[in-house]
Each structure stands twice: as structure tokens, then as C-alpha cells.
N, C-alpha and C positions, 0 to 999 in steps of 0.2 A: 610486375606492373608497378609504376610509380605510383604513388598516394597523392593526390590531389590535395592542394591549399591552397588556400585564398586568405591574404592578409595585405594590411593596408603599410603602404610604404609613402617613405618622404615625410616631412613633417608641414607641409602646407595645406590650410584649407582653402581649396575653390568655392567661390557664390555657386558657381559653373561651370564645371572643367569640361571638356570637348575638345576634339580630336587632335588626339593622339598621332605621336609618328615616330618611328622610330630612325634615328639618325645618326652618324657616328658614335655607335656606342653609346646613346643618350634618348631618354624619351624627351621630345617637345611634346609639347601641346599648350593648350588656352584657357584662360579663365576670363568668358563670356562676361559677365557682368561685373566683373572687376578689373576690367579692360586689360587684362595684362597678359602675356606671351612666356610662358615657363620653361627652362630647359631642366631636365630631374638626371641626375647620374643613381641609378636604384643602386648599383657594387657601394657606396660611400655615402648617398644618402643627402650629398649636395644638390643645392637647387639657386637657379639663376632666375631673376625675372625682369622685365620691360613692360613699363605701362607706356601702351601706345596711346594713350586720348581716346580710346572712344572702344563700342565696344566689337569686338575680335573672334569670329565666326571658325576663322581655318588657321593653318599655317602652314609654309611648304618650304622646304629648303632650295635654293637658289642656285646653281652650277657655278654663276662666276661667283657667286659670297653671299651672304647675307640670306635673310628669306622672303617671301612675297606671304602677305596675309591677306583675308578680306573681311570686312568690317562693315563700320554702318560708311564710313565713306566711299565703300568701294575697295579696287583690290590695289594694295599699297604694297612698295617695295622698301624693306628696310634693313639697312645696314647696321648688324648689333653691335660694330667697335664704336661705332661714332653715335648711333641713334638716327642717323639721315633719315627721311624717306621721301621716296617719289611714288606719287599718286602716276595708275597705270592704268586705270579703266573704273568707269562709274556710269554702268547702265541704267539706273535709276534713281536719277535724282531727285526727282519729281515722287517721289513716294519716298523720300527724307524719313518722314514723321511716321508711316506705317512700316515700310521695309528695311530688315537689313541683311548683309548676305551670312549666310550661315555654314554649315558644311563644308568640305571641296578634300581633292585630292588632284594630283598630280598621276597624266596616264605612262603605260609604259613607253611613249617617243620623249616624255618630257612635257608636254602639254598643260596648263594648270586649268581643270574646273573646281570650276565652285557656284551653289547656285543660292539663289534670296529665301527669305522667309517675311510671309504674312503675319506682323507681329500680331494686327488683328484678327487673325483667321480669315481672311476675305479668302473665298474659294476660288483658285486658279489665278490669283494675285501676284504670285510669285514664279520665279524661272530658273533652268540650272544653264549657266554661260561657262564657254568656253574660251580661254587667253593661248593662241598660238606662240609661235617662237620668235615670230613678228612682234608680238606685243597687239596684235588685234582683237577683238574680244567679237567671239560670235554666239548670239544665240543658239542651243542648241536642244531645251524640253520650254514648249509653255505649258500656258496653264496651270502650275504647279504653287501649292499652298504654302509645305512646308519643306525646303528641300534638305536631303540628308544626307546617312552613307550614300558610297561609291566607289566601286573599284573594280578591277579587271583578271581575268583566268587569267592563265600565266602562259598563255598561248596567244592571249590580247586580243583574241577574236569576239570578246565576250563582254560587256561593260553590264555591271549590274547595277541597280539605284534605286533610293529610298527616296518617296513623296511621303513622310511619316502620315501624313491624313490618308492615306491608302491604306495604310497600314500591309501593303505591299512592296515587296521586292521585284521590279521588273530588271526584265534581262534583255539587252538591246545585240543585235549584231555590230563586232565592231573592227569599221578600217582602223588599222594602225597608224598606215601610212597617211592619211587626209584627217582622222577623228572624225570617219562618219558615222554616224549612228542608224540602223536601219532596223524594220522587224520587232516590234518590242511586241512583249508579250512576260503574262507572269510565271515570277520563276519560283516565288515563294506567298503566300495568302496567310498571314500572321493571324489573322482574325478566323480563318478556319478552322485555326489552330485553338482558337480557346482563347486566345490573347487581346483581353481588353486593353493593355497597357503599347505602347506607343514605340514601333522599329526606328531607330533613333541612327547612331553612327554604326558601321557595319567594313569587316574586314576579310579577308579570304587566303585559305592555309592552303599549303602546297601540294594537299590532292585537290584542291578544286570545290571544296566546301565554303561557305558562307557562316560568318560568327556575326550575329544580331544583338550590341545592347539594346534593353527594350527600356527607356524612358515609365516612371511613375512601373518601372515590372521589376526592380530589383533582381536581374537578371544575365545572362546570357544566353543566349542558345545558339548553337550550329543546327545548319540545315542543308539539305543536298539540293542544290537549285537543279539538278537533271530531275527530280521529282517532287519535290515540295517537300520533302519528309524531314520532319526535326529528327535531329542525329544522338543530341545531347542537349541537359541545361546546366548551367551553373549557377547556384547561387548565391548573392552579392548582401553583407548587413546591410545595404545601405541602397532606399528604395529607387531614388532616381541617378540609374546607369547613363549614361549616356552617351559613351562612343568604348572603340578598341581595338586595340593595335598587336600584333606578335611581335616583339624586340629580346633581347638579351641574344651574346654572343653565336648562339645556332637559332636565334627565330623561334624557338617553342616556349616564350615565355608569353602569358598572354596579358598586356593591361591596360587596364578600363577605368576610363575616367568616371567624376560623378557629381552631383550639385549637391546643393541644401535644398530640402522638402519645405514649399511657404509654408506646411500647417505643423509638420513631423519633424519631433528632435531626432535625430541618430546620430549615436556616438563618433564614428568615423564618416558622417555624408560630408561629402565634399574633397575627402580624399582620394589619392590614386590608389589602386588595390591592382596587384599583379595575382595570377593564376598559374600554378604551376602543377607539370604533371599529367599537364595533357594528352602527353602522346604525339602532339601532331607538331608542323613546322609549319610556319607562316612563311611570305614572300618579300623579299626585300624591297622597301619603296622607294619613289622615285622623285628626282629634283627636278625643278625648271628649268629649264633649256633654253630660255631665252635671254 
């Protein structure tokens, strides 16, 4: 059996790192309040960054180049040789000053969601949208506070997602072929679980289990969404986890971004930390298609 580690790599600190993605050979992801967009090569330890102006929720890799993020302006398309970008959808404008979008992924057609966050906590303030290949953006959960993980079985009948003020994991039916979403009901109850700390970004390995960063839980856990049951936990120095991705050459490399705590020093918060020794393989992600 492999021995498990957990150690922080790259030499950057994130205000706020969040979601992760794993992409030729390379971890992207974001630093939230330092508005900037990171590419990390973990084999050599290099790291690339873009401050886009403002601050940067998600990030997804793009089919014809470059990659689409979402932010406080909405969801932007930006070209890294040049720095371009074209603004491509901005469902709420009109909530500037409290909302901005958070979270998102890309489904298995290509599809990009991503949905807002109530920076004040206003309850059911916030929404998770949907960007087709058109470039149209549809509404597709309301109601929703804080939106988070999300991703899909590897059979894409299945689309799971995080309202962190739920502090559950619902599991919706899901077309492939339309992105429609039907049937939702819960597939994980975090707080049944014990867990005061907060289901944050969220990824799923290639039997079909669910990996939970838990925000202010210095943590990870997997969970079997066929039954709610924690699988496994991991634990992280560093108290606010906050998303995670499987990258490295076969997919069983697991890593989790992380912020700085406002009240708590830790040594390595804000670094990326990879997991190794899992055991399991993760699923390979997906670009935009449009």
C-alpha cells in the first residue's frame, strides 16, 4: 500500500486560491483576492501568473485557446499570449457591489457553469448559470447563497453541487445532450456528518466518489454520494481548504488549494498542497466548446 503525504508545493502564496484544474500537464487555478490567474508546473516548480483586474472566481480552459474565467465582471474570455479579453455574459449587474461569481466548471459536452456568491450572505441571493456553445448564458439553480463545487459521474447522467450555506451536496439528473438538470435531491448532508466547517470546491475520482474541501475544516474528505457515507479524511496544516483537483500524469495526484485565515497565522496557508497515495484516479477535465 502507498504511504500517504501531504506537502505544500510551488513557492506562491494565495490571499485565496480556488479552483483548481488540471490541464496539460499543469495545475491552473486562481487567487480570489489577488485577482490573479496561476498556471503551476508541480514536476519543476514553475509558476506563471495574470492579474486580470478584478477579482477571479473560476477558470476553464478554452478549445479554440486561451481560457474563459468568471469574476466580479461576469464571465470573460481571455487570451494568455496577448492578455485580450472579451466580456461574454454578465447576469448581474445590478448586484455589482454585493455579488460576484465564484465557483464553475466545465460539463462533459463542453459547456461552462459557474454560479454567484452573496458576498453579504443575503439568503437565495445568489444563482449557479449556465454558458452554452452558443455563448448564451441560462439560468439554471435559484435561490442560491453561496455557490460552489460541481461536477459530473463519468457517465454524465449525474451532475453534483455545492450551495456551501447547505452545507450540502445535491445530486441533480443530468442530460448531456441539452444540460438539463432534473430531480435534485441530497446526495451528501455534511452537517450530519459532524461538520461545522464549510463544503467548499468539490471533485470526483474515477469510481464515482466525491472529494469535499471543507473551508475554515482544514480538510478533505471523500464521500460515496450512492449513500452519504464519508469514505476517507485527509488532513491539511493549513485551516482554510478550499477547492481540489486529481492532476499528475495518471490522475491520482490530488491538489488542494488554500487561503490565509483573517485571525490565524499558518505556516504554509495559502499554498497549494498535493496529496499523494491515494489509491484512487480522478477524471480528466473539460474545455469549452464554444
Amino acid at each position: 500500500m502507498s504511504v500517504l503525504t501531504v506537502k505544500a508545493i510551488g513557492a506562491r502564496i494565495s490571499k485565496w486560491g480556488e479552483g483548481p484544474i488540471w490541464w496539460n500537464d499543469q495545475l491552473v487555478y486562481v487567487d480570489i483576492e489577488d485577482h490573479k490567474l496561476v498556471i503551476l508546473d508541480p514536476e519543476t516548480g514553475e509558476e506563471q501568473s495574470w492579474n486580470v483586474g478584478e477579482r477571479i472566481g473560476t477558470v476553464v480552459p478554452r478549445a479554440s485557446g486561451g481560457v474563459l474565467y468568471a469574476g466580479d465582471s461576469g464571465i470573460v474570455a481571455l487570451d494568455l499570449s496577448t492578455g485580450a479579453k472579451q466580456a461574454l455574459a454578465d447576469p448581474e449587474p445590478k448586484k455589482r457591489a454585493t455579488n460576484r461569481f465564484n465557483d464553475g466548471k466545465c460539463d462533459p459536452a463542453g459547456r461552462f457553469w459557474a454560479g454567484t456568491i452573496s458576498l453579504v450572505k443575503s439568503i437565495g441571493d445568489a444563482a449557479l448559470y449556465m454558458l452554452d456553445h452558443e455563448g448564451t448564458l441560462h439560468l439554471k439553480v435559484d435561490k442560491v447563497t453561496n455557490s460552489n463545487g460541481i461536477c459530473w459521474s463519468a457517465d454524465a447522467t449525474t451532475m453534483y453541487y455545492i450551495d456551501t450555506m447547505t452545507k450540502q451536496v445535491r445530486a441533480y439528473d443530468y442530460d448531456n445532450a441539452s444540460g438539463a438538470i432534473s430531480n435534485a435531491s441530497i446526495a451528501v448532508d455534511t452537517a450530519a456528518h459532524g461538520y461545522d466547517s464549510s463544503p467548499d470546491g468539490m471533485t470526483i475520482d474515477a469510481d464515482g466518489n466525491l472529494w469535499v474541501a471543507f473551508c475554515h475544516g482544514g480538510c478533505v474528505t471523500c464521500f460515496d454520494p450512492n449513500n452519504g457515507q464519508a469514505l476517507r479524511k485527509v488532513e491539511l496544516p493549513c485551516l482554510e481548504t478550499t477547492a481540489c483537483a486529481f492532476g499528475g500524469p495518471n490522475l491520482d495526484r490530488l491538489f488542494v488549494t488554500t487561503g490565509i485565515h483573517g485571525k490565524i497565522e499558518e505556516a504554509d496557508a495559502g499554498k497549494v498542497f498535493v496529496i499523494d497515495g491515494l489509491g484512487v484516479q480522478g477524471v480528466p477535465a473539460f474545455a469549452y466548446q464554444g
